[in-house]
C-alpha positions in Angstrom: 31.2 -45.2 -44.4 32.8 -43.0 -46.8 32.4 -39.2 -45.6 32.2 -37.0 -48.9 32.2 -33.0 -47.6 30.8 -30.3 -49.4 28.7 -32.2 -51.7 25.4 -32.9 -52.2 23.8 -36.3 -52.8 22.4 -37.2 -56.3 19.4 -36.2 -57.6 18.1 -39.9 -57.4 19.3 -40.0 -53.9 17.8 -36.9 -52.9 14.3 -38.3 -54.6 13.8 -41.1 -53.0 13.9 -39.1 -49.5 11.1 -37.0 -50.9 9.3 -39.9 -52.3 9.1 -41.5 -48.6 8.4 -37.8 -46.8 5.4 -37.2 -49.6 4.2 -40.9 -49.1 4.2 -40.7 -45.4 6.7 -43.1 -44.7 8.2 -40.6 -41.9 10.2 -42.9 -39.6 11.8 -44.8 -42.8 12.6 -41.6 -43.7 14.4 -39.9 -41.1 16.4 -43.2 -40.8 17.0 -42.4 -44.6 18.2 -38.7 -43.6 20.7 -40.1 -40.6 21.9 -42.4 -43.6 22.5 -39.6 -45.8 23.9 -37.3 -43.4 26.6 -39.5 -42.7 27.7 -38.9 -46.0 26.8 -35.8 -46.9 27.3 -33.6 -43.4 27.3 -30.5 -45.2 23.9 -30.5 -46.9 21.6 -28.0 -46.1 19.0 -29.3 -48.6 18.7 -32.5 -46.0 18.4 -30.7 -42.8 15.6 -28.9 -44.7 14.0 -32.3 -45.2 14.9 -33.5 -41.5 13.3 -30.1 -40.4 10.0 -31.0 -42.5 10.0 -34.4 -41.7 10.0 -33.6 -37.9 7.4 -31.0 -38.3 4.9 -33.5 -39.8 5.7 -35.4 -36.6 4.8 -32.1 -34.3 7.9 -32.5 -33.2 8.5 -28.4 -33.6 11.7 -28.0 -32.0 13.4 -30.5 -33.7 12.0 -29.5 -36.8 13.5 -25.5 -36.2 16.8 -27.2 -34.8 17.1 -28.7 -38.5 16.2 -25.6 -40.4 18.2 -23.5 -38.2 21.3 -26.0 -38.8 20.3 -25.7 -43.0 20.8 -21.8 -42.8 24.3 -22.1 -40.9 25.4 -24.3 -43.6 23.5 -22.4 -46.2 22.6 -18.6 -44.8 21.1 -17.6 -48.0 18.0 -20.6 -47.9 15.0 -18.7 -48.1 13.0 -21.7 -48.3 14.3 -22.7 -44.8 13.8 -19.3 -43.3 10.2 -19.9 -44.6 10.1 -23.1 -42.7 11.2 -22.1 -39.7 8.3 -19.3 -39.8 5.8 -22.0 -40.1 7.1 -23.9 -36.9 7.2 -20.8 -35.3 4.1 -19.9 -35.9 2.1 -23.4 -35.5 4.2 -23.2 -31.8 2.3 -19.7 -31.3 5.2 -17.4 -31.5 4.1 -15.3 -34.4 6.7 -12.2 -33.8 9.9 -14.7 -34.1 7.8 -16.1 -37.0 7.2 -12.9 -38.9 10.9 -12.3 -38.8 11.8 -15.7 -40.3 9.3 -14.7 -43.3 11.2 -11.4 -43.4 14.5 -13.0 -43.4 13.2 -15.0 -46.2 12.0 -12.3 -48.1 15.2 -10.5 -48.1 16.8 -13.6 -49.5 14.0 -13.5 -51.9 11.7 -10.9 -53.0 9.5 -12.6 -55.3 8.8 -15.4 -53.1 5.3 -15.8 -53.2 4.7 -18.3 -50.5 6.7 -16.6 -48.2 4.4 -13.4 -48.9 1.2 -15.7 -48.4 2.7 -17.1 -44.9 3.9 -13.6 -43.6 0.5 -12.8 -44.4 -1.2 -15.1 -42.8 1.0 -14.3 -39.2 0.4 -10.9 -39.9 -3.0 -11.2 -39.8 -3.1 -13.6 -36.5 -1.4 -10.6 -34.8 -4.1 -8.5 -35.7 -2.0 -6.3 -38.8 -5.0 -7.0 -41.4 -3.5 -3.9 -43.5 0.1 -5.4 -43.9 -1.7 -9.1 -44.1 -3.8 -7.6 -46.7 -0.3 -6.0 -48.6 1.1 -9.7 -48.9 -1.7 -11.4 -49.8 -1.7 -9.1 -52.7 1.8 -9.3 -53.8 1.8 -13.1 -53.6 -0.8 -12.9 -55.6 1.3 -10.3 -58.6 3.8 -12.5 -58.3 1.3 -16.0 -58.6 -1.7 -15.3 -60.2 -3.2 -18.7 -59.8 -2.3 -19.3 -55.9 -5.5 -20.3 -54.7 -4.3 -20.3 -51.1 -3.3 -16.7 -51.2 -7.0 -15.7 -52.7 -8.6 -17.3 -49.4 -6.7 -16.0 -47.3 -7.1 -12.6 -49.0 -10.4 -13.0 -48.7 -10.3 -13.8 -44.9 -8.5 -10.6 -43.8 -11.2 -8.3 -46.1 -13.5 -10.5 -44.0 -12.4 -9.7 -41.0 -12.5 -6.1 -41.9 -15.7 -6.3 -43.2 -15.3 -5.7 -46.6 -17.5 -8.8 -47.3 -17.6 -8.0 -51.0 -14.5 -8.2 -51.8 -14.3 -11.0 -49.3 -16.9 -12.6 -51.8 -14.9 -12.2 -54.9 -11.7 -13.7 -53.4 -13.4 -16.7 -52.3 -15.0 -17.6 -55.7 -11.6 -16.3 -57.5 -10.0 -19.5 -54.9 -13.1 -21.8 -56.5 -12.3 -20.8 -59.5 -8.4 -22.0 -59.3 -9.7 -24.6 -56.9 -13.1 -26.1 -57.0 -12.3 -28.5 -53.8 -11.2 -25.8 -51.6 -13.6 -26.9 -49.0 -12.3 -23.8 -46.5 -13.5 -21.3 -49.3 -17.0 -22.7 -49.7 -16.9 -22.5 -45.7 -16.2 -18.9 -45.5 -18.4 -17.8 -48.5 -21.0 -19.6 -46.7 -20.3 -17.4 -42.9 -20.8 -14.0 -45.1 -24.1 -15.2 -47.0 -24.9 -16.2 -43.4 -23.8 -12.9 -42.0 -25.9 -11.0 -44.9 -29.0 -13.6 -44.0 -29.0 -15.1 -47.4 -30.2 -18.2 -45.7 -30.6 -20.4 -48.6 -26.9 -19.5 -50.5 -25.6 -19.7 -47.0 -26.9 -23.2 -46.5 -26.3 -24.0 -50.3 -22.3 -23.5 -49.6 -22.1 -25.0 -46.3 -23.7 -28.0 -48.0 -20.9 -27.7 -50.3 -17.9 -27.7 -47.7 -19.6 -31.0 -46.3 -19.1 -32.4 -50.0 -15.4 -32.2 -49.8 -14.8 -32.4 -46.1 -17.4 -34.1 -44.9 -16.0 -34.3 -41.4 -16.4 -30.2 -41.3 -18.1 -30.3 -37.7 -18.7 -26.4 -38.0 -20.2 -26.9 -41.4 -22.8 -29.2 -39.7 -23.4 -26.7 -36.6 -24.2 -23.8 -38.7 -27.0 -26.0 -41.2 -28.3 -27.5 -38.0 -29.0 -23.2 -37.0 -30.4 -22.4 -40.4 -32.4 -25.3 -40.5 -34.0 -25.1 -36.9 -31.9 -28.7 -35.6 -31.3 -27.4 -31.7 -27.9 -29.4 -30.7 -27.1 -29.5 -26.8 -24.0 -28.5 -28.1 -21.7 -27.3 -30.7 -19.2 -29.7 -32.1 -15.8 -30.3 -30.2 -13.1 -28.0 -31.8 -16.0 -25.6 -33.3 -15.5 -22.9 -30.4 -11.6 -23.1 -30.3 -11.2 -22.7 -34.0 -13.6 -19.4 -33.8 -11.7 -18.1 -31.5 -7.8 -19.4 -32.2 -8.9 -17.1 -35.6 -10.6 -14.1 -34.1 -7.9 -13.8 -31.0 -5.6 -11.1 -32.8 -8.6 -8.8 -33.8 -11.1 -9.7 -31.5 -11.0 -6.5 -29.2 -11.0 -4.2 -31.9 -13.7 -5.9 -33.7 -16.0 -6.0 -30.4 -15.4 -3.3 -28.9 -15.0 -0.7 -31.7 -17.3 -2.3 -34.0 -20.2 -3.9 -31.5 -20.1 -1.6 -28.8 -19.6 -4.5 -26.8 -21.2 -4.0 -23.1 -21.5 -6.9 -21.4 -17.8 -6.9 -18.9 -18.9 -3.5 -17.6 -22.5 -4.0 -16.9 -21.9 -7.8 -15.1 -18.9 -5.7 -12.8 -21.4 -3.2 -12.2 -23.9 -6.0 -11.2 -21.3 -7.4 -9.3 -20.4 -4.0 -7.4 -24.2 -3.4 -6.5 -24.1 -6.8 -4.3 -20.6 -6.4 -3.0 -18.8 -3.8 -1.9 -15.8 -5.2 0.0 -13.5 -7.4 -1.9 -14.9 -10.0 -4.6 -12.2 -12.7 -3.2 -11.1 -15.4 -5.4 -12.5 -14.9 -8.8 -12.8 -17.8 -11.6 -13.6 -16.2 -14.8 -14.9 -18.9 -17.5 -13.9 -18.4 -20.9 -11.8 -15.5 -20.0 -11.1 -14.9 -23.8 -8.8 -12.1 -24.5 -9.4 -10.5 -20.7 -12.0 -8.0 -20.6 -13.9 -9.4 -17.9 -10.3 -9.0 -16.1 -9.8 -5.8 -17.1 -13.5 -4.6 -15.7 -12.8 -6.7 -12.2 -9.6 -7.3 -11.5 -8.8 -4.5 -9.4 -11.9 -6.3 -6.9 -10.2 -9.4 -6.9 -7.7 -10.7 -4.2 -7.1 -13.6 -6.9 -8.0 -13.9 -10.5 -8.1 -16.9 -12.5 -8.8 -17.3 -16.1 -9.7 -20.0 -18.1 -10.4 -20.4 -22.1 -9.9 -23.0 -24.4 -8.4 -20.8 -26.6 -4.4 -20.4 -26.6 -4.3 -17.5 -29.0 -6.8 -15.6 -26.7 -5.2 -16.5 -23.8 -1.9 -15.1 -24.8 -4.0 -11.8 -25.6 -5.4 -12.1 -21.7 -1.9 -12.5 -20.6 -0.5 -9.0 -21.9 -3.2 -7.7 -20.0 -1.3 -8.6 -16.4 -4.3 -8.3 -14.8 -4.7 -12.0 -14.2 -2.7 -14.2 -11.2 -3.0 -17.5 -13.3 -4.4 -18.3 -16.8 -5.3 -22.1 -17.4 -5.9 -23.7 -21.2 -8.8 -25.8 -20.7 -11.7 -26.9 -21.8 -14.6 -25.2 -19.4 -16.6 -28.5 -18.8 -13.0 -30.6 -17.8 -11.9 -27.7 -15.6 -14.9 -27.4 -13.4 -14.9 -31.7 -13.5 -10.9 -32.3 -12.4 -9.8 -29.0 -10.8 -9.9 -27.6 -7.1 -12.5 -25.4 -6.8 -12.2 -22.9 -4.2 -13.8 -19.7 -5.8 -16.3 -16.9 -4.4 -17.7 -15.9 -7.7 -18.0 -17.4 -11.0 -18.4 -15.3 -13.7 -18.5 -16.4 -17.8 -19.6 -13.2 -19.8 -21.0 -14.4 -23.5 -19.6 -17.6 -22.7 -23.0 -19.9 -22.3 -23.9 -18.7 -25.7 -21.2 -21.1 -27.1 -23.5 -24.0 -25.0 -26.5 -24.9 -25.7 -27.5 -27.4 -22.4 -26.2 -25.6 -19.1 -27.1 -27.9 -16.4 -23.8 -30.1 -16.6 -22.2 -26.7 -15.5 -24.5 -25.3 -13.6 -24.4 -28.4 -11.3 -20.2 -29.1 -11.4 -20.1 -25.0 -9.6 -22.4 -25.8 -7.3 -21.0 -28.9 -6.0 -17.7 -28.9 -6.9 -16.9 -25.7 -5.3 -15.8 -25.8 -1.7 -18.0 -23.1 -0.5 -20.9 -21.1 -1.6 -20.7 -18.6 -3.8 -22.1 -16.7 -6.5 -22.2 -17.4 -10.2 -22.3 -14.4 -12.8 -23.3 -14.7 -16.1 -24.8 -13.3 -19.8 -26.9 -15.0 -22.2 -28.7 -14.1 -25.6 -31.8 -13.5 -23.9 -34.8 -15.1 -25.8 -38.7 -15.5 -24.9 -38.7 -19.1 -26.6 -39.2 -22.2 -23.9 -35.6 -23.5 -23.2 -32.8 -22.9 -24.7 -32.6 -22.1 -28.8 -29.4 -22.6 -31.9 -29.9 -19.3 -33.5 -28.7 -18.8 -37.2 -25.8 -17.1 -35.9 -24.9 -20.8 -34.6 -24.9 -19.4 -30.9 -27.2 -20.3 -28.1 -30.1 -17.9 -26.7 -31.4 -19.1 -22.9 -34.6 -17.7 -21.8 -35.1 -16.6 -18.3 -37.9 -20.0 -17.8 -34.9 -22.2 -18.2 -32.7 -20.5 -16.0 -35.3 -20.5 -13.4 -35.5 -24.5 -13.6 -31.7 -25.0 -13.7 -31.9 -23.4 -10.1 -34.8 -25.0 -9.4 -33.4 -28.0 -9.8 -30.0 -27.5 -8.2 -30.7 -24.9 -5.7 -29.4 -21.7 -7.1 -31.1 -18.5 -5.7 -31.5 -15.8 -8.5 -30.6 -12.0 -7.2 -30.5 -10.1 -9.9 -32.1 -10.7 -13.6 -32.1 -7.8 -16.3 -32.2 -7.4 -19.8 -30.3 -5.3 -21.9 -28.5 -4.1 -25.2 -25.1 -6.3 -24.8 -23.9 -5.7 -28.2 -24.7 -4.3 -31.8 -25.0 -7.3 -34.6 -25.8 -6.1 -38.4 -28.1 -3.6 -38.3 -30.0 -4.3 -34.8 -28.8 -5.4 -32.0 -28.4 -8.3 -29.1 -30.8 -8.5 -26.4 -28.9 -10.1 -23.4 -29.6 -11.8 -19.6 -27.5 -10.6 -17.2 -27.9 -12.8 -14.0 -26.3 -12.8 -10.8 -27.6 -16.0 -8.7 -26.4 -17.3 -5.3 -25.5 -21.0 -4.1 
């Protein structure tokens, strides 16, 4: 086949390899890119759409391999740059990613989607002023970006300017009336302000145009007094894959959060040698680790959260992290562990017993299991509006009951601050 250098294919060519990327058609189009290649080896606009084509298929290393090979030939593509930030970033590497953006940026000022998606990385590592800057000069630069007014709105959120959240959600409606993501959040601060029925009113909203929007669901069912066992697969992770990058700041400075140092001190009243091997359950970001580590002879952490995990990890206080699902670790895993601890974890799950009994006969040896709960005087267990669990002491009581659990310590206390009062927690220590 003819080999033309330095050229670009047509415009018709170059259409009908969009036309099959935007229809789907992935594999007929990277056999349509190898064609093309062949005789145009020098275009960078194709490894762009190689690149893009490959990341729709998750394959992200292929995909940056491309966009990588579209700057050599081309070093000032901003749009490529931009690309390779998103792989980056979707792979979990947001400093590498936020360079990429930068690179682009410096190619292109005025590139407003580059400003939206350094934004958005920016605010995943916790720089909510920065992420705030961007958001803001996408938006001089494209008044109508929708996108960019959600995701304004999202880092005002997260600092709790919920007003100004507010108006950047409706100014996303406004542009976008479908923006199911926008009616979502608007939804969490009415929620958050205990508007009940606007809160429900926009949740019921999201479910009209996504109406698989599991969280959606969760959060009427707890405004509405529907008591799952559960929450919805995916609803936990997504919380937390968002919160990961300001979640210490947020609990700690904001909520006086309590709960890692008064289980360790629970701990430390019943044992004063070493703790021995330690499994702590929904490890999150580390605290727990931070509190107990120095106890330990071996620490391990588990969360289904990657971005939190990679927060635990700076910590070096842990001897092994594992991404899991709590439920599937406790079922396929060796368990070999003298204490289990899960601090605000079992408010994420509504029914306990499934866990209760996989550490009890699962693990090798006895042991002792350490936990918080919202604490509530209700029978059972109860979905609060917040869309977390409360347990009351009577249904801890049958769990061990039932299973053979020994309580040794039960308290109550001030775990955390939430709006203007604050959470009443269990703290348990029980034996098995």
């Amino acid at each position: 086949m003819l080999r033309i250098l330095n050229e670009e294919p047509t415009d018709e060519q170059f259409q009908t390899l969009i036309n099959l990327y935007n229809g789907g058609a992935l594999d007929k189009a990277l056999e349509r890119v190898q064609m093309l290649l062949q005789q145009f080896p020098d275009s960078a606009r194709i490894y762009n759409v190689q690149g893009a084509i490959n990341a729709s298929l998750e394959n992200f290393d292929l995909a940056i391999q491309s966009y990588l090979e579209a700057v050599r030939i081309k070093p000032d593509y901003a749009q490529a740059y931009n690309n390779i930030g998103v792989s980056l970033r979707t792979c979990g590497q947001l400093e590498p990613a936020i360079q990429s953006y930068k690179q682009a940026l410096m190619i292109k000022p005025a590139y407003a989607q580059a400003l939206n998606n350094l934004g958005i990385a920016l605010q995943e590592n916790g720089e909510l002023e920065e992420a705030e800057r961007n958001f803001r000069k996408a938006l001089e630069i494209e008044p109508h970006y929708a996108e960019a007014y959600y995701n304004l709105g999202l880092a005002l959120q997260d600092k709790n300017n919920l007003e100004a959240a507010k108006f950047n959600y409706l100014k996303a409606l406004e542009i976008e009336p479908s923006y199911a993501e926008a009616h979502y959040n608007l939804g969490i601060i009415f929620l958050n302000e205990g508007e009940n029925a606007n809160a429900i009113m926009c949740l019921k909203n999201t479910l009209v145009f996504k109406e698989d929007s599991a969280e959606a669901r969760h959060l009427i069912n707890a405004l509405t007094g529907n008591t799952s066992n559960a929450p919805p697969a995916g609803y936990v992770e997504k919380l937390f894959d968002h919160y990961a990058g300001n979640f210490e700041k947020s609990l700690i400075d904001k909520l006086d959060y309590q709960t890692p140092r008064m289980l360790t001190e629970i701990i430390r009243e019943h044992s004063q040698s070493s703790l021995g091997s330690v499994l702590d359950l929904g490890c999150g970001t580390g605290l727990i680790g931070k509190e107990i580590g120095k106890y330990c002879t071996n620490l391990h952490g588990v969360d289904l959260s990657k971005p939190m995990l990679d927060q635990a990890k700076k910590k070096n206080t842990y001897d092994k992290l594992s991404h899991y699902n709590l439920a599937d670790f406790l079922s396929t895993e060796t368990l070999n562990f003298d204490y289990f601890i899960a601090a605000d974890v079992f408010v994420y799950i509504g029914e306990l017993l499934e866990i209760f009994r996989l550490i009890k006969f699962r693990n090798s040896k006895n042991g002792r299991l350490v936990f918080s709960t919202e604490h509530t005087e209700k029978d059972g267990y109860c979905l609060e509006n917040s869309g977390r669990y409360s347990h009351s002491r009577n249904y801890i009581d049958n769990l061990c009951r039932e299973l053979g659990y020994r309580i040794c310590h039960f308290s109550t206390s001030n775990i955390r601050k939430e709006k203007n009062g604050a959470i009443c927690g269990g703290l348990y220590l029980l034996e098995f």
